[in-house]
OpenMM code with the backbone's topology and positions (N, CA, C; nanometers):
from openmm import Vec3, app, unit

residues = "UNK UNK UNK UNK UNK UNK UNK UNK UNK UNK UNK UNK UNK UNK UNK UNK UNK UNK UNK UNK UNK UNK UNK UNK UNK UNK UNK UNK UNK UNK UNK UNK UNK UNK UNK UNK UNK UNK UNK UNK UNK UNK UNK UNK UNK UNK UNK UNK UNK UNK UNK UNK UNK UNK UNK UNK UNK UNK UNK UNK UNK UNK UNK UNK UNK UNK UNK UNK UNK UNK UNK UNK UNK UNK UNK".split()
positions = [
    Vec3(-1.1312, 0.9477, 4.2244),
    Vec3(-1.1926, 0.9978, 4.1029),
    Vec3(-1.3440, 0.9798, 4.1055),
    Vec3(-1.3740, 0.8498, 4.1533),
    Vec3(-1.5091, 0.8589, 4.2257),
    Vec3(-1.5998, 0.9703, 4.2444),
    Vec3(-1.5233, 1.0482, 4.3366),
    Vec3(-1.5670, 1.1112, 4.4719),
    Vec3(-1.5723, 1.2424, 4.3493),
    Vec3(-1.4709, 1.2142, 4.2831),
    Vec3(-1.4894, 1.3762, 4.1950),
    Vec3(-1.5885, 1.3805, 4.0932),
    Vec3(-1.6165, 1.3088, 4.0201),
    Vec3(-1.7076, 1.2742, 3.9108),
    Vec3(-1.8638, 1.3007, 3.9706),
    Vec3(-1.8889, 1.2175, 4.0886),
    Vec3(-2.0170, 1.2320, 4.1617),
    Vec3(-2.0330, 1.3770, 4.2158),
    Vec3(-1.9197, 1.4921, 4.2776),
    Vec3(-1.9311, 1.5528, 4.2960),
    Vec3(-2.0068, 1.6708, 4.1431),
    Vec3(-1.9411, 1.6515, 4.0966),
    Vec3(-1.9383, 1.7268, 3.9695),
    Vec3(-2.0792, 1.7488, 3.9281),
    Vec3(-2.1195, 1.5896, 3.9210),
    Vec3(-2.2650, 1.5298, 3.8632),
    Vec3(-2.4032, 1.6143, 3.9573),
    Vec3(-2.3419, 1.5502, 4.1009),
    Vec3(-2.4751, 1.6316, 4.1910),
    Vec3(-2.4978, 1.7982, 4.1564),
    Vec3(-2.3673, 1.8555, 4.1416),
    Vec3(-2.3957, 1.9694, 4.1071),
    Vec3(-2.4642, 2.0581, 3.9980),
    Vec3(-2.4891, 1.9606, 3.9044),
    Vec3(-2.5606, 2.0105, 3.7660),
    Vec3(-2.6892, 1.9753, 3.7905),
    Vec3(-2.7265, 1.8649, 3.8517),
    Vec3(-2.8364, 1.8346, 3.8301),
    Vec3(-2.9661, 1.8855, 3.9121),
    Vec3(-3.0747, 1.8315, 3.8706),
    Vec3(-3.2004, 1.9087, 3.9538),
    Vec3(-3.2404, 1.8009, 4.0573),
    Vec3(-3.1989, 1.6631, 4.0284),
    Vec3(-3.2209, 1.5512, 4.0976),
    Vec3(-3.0920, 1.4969, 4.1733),
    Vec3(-3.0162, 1.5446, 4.2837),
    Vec3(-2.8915, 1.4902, 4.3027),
    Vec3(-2.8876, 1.3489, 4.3998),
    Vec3(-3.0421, 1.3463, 4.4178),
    Vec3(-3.0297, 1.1494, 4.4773),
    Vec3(-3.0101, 1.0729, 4.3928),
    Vec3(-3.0640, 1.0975, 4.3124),
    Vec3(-3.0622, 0.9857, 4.2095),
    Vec3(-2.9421, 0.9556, 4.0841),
    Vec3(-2.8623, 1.0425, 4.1222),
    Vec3(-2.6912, 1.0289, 4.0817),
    Vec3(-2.6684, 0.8689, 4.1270),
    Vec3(-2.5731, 0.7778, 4.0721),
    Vec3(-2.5203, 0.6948, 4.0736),
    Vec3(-2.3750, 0.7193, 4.0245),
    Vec3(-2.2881, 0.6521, 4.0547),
    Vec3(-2.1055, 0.6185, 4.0025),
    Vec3(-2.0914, 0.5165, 4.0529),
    Vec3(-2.0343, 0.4272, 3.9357),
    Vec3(-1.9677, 0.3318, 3.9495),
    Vec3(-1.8462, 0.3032, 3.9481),
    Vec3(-1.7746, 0.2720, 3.9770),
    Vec3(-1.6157, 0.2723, 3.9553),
    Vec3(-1.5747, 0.1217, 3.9493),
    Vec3(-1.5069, 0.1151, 3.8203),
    Vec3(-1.4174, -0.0358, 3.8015),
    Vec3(-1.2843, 0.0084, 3.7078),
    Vec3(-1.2578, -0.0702, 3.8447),
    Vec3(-1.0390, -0.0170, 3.8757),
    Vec3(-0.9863, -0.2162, 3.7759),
    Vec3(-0.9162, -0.1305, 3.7030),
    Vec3(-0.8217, -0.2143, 3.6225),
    Vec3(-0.6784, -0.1697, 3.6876),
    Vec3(-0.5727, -0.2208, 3.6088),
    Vec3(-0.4320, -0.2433, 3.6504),
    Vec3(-0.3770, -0.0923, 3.6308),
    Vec3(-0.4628, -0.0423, 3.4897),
    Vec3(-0.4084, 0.0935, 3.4956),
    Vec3(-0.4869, 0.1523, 3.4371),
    Vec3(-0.6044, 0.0830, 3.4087),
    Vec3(-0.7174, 0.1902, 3.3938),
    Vec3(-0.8414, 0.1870, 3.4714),
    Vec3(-0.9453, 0.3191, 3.4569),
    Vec3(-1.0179, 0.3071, 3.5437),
    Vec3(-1.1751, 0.3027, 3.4520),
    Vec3(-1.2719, 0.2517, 3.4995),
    Vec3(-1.3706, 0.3363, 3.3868),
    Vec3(-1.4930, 0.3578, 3.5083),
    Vec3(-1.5650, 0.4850, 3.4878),
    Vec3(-1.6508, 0.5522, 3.5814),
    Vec3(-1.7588, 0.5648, 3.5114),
    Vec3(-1.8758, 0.4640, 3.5748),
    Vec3(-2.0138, 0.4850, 3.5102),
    Vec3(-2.1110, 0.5554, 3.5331),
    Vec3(-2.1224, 0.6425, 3.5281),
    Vec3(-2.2288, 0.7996, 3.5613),
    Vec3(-2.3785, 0.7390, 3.5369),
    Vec3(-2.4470, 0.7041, 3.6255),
    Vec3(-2.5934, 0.7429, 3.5847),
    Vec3(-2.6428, 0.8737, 3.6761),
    Vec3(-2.7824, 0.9125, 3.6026),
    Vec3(-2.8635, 1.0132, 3.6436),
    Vec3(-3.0132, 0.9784, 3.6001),
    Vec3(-3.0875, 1.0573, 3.6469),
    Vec3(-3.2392, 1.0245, 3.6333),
    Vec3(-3.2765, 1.0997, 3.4593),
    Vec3(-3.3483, 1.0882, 3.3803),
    Vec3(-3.3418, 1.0918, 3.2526),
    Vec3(-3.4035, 1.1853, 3.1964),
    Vec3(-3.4742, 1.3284, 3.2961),
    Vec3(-3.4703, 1.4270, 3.2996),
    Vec3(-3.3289, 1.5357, 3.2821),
    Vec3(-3.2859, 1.4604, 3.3464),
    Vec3(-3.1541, 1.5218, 3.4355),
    Vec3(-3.0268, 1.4876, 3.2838),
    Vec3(-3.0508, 1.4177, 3.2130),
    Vec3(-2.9283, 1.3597, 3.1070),
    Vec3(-2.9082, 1.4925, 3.0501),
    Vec3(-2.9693, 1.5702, 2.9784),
    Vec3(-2.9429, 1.6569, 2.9317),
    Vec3(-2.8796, 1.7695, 2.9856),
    Vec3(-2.8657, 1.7706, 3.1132),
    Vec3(-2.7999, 1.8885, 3.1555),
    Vec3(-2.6618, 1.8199, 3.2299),
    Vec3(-2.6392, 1.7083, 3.2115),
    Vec3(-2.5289, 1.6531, 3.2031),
    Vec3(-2.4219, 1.6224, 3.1239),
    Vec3(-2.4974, 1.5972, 2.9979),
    Vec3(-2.4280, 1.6124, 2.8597),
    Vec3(-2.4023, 1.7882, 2.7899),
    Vec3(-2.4710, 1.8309, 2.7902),
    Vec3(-2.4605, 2.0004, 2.7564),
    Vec3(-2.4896, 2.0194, 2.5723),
    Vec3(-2.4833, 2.1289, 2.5556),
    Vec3(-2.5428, 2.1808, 2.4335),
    Vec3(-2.3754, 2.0682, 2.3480),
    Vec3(-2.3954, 2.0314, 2.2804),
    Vec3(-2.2968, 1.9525, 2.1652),
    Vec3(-2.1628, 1.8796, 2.2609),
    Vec3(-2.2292, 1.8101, 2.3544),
    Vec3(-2.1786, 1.7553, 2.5084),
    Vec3(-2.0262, 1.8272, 2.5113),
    Vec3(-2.0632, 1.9288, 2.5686),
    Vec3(-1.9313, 2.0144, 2.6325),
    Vec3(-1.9141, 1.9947, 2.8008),
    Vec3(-2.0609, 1.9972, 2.8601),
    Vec3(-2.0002, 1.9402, 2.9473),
    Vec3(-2.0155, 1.8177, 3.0502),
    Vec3(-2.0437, 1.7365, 2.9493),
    Vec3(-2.0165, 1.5735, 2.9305),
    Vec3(-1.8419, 1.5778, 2.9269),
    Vec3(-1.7647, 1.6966, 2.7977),
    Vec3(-1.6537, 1.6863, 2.7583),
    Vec3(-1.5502, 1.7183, 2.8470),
    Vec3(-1.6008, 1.8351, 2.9379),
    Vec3(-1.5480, 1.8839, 3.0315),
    Vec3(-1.5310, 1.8349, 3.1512),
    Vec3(-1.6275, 1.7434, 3.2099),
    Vec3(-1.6039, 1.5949, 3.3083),
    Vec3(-1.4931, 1.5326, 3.3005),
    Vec3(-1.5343, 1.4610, 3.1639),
    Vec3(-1.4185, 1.3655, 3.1131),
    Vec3(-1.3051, 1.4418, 3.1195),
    Vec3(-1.2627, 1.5869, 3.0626),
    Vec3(-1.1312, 1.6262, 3.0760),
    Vec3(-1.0879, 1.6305, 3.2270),
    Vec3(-1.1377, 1.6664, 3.3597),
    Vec3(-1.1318, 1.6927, 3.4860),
    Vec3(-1.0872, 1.4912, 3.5654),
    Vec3(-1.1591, 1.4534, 3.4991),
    Vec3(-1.1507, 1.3491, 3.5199),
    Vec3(-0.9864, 1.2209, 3.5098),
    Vec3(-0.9563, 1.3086, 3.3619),
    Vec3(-0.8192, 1.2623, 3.2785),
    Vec3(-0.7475, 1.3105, 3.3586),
    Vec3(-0.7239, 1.4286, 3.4177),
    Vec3(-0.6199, 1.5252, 3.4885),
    Vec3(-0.6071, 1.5040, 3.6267),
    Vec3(-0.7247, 1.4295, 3.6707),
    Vec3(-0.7281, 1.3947, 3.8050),
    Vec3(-0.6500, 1.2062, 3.7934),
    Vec3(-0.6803, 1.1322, 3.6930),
    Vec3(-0.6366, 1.0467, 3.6702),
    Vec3(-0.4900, 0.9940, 3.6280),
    Vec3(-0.4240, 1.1420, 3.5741),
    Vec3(-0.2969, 1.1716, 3.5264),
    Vec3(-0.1633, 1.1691, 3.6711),
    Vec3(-0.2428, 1.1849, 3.7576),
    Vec3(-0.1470, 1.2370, 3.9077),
    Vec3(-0.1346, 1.0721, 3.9068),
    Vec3(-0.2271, 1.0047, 3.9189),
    Vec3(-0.2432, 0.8683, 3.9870),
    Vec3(-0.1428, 0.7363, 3.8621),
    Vec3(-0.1319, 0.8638, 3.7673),
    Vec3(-0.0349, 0.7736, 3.6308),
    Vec3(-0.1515, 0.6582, 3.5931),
    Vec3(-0.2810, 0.6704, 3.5952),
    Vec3(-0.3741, 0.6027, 3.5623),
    Vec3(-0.4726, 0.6824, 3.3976),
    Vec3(-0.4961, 0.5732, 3.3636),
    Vec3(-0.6165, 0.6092, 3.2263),
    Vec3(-0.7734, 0.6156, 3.2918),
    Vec3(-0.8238, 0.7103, 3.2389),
    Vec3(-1.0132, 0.7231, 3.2819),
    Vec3(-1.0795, 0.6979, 3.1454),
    Vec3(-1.1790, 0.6428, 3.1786),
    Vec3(-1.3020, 0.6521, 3.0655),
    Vec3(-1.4774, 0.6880, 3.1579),
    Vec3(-1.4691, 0.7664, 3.1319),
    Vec3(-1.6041, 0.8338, 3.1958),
    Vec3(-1.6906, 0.8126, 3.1275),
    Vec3(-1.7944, 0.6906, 3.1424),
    Vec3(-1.9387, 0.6512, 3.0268),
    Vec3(-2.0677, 0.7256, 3.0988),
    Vec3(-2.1011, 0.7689, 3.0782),
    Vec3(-2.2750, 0.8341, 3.1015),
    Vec3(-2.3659, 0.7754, 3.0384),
    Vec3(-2.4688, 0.7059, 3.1434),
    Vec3(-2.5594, 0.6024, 3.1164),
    Vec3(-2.6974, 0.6389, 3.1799),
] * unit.nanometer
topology = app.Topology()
chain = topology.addChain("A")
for resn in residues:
    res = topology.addResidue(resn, chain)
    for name in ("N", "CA", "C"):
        topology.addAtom(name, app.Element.getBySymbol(name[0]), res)
């Protein structure tokens, strides 16, 4: 989920070095910490964060196979 989230992220942005993910694995949940450079936040979050919303949903569905919970924070 990692690997997908970061993917996702580099792709929106204008700065894709400076992407960060963190990942901390619980027993059955996961939570994925998104940073980006602070130019770049806004086109990560989206007009009334749709697709901030749309991460997180890709994220749930990818997390759903694994019978695991996601929380995707953007920082």
């Amino acid at each position: 989920m990692r690997e997908l989230v970061e993917l996702l992220a580099k792709a929106l942005v204008d700065n894709p070095d400076a992407v960060q993910v963190n990942e901390i694995e619980g027993e059955k949940s996961v939570i994925i910490e998104l940073r980006v450079a602070s130019e770049d936040m806004g086109k990560v979050i989206g007009k009334q964060g749709r697709i901030a919303r749309a991460i997180r949903t890709v994220a749930k569905a990818a997390a759903a196979k694994e019978g695991k919970r996601v929380v995707v924070e953007i920082l």
